[in-house]
N, C-alpha and C positions, 0 to 999 in steps of 0.2 A: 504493500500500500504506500510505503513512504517511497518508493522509486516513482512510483506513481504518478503524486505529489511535487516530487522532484520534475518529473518530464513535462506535465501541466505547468508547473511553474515557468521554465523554460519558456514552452508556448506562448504564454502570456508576456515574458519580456519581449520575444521576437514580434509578435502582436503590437505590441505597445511601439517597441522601432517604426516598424515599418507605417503603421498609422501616424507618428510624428512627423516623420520622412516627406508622408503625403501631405499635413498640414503645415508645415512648414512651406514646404516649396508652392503649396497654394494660396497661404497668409503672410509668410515671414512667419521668421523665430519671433520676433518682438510682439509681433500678434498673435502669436498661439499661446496661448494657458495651457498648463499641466491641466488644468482641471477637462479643458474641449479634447485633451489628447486622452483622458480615461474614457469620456462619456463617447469618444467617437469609437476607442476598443472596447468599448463596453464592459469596463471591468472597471471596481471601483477608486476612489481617490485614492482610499489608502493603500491599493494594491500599487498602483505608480510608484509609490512614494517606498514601498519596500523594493521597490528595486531600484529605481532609482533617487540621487538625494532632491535634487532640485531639475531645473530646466538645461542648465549648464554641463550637466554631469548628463544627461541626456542627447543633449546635440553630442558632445564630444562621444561619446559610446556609440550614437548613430554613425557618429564620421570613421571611427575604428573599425565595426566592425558590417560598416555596410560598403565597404571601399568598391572602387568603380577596378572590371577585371583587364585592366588596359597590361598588367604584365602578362599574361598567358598572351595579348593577341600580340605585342612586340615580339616575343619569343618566337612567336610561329611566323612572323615575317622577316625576324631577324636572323631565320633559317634557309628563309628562302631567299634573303639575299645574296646568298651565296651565290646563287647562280643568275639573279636580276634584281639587281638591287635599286632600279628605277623602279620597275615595278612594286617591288617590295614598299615601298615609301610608299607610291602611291595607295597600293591598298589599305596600308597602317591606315591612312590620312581616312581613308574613303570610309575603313569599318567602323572607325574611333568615332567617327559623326553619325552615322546611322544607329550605332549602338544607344549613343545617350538620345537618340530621336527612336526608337521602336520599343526600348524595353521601360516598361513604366519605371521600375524600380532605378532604373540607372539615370533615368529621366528626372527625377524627385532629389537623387540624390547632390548631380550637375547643378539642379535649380537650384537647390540650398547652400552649398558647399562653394560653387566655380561661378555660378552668374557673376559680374563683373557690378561693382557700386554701391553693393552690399554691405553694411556696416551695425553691428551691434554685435555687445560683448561677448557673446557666446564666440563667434566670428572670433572677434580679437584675440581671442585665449586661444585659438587652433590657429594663429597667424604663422608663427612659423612652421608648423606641420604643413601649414597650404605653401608656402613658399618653397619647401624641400619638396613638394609635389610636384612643382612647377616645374624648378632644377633637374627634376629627375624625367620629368618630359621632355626638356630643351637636351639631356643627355643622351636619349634615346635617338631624337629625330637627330642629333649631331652623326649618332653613328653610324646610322642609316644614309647620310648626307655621305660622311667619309668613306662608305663601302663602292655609293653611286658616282664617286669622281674617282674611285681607284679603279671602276670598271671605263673609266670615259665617259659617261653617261652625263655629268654634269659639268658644270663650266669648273675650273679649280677655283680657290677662294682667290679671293682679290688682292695684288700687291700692297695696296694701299685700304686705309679704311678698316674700318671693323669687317669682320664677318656674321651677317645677322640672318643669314638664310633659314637656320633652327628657329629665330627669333620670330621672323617674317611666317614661317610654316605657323608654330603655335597662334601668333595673331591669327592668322585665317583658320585654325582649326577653330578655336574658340568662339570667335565672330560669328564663324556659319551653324557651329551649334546653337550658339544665344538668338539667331535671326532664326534657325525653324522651329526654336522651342517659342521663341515669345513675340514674333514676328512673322508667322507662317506665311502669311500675305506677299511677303517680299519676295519670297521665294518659290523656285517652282518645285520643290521636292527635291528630292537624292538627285534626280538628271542633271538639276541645274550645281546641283554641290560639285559633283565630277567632273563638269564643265568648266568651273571657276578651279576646280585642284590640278585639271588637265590642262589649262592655260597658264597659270603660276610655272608649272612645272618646264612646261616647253620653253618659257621666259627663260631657264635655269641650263634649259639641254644644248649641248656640245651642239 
């Protein structure tokens, strides 16, 4: 009975995640009440509050352990670079956006976490977590860059000047995700994403 107990319990934190997740990315953190995140999982106040202490302690346990699965799909393209590593890049580029645009949960998570202007404390306190996230995006699409000019594929970096092509890639991934999450209008769907990732790119080829 007490394993039980134990597994139900469980349920009900993953429950309670995932329902914040959703009210957040469709109120803000600053407008959602612990109290609207029990009454939407349906379980009661002080069930929230035995799991988690406050609102804070919540976003952050959302951000840990609802992470977006962007290292499995580098992996698998960072495999196949081996053998095209244009292509490789492009597809990173191409799944990373559709993913956070088809899967609700990755959707919720984007909105809350990455949308771009967003500002309250809960935010503040995972500021340098989001910033190590970012670093470790600009380091992937770097290697993916370095693979695509050791095959010829891309122009080599610039004598002069910085080199901001990982820089320039992340702006356009994040832009085209924030325009088909909260701008759909703008956009004509995935066609038009490939379009603008297929034009950047050629901008870049040998």
């Amino acid at each position: 009975m007490a394993r039980r107990t134990k597994e139900e319990a469980e349920q009900t934190r993953q429950q309670l995640l995932d329902t914040a997740l959703q009210l957040f990315s469709e109120q803000g953190i600053t407008a959602t009440s612990l109290k609207s995140v029990a009454a939407k999982a349906e379980v009661t106040h002080g069930a929230l509050y035995w799991h988690f202490r406050n609102r804070s302690d919540l976003v952050a346990t959302a951000y840990h352990e609802r992470r977006l699965p962007l290292d499995d799909l580098f992996l698998d393209h960072l495999q196949a670079a081996r053998q095209d590593a244009l292509s490789a890049l492009r597809a990173y580029l191409v799944e990373w956006i559709e993913l956070m645009v088809v899967n609700d949960r990755f959707r919720r998570f984007w909105l809350v976490f990455h949308r771009q202007g967003v500002q309250c404390p809960e935010l503040e306190a995972l500021a340098d977590e989001l910033a190590d996230t970012r670093t470790l995006w600009l380091e992937r699409l770097s290697k993916l860059i370095k693979k695509a000019r050791k095959q010829k594929q891309l122009k080599a970096k610039p004598k002069k000047g910085e080199d901001l092509v990982a820089q320039n890639l992340l702006f356009l991934v994040c832009n085209l995700i924030n325009t088909r999450l909260l701008q759909p209008e703008l956009c004509k769907g995935q066609v038009q994403v490939e379009q603008i990732i297929d034009t950047y790119l050629a901008g870049l080829s040998r």
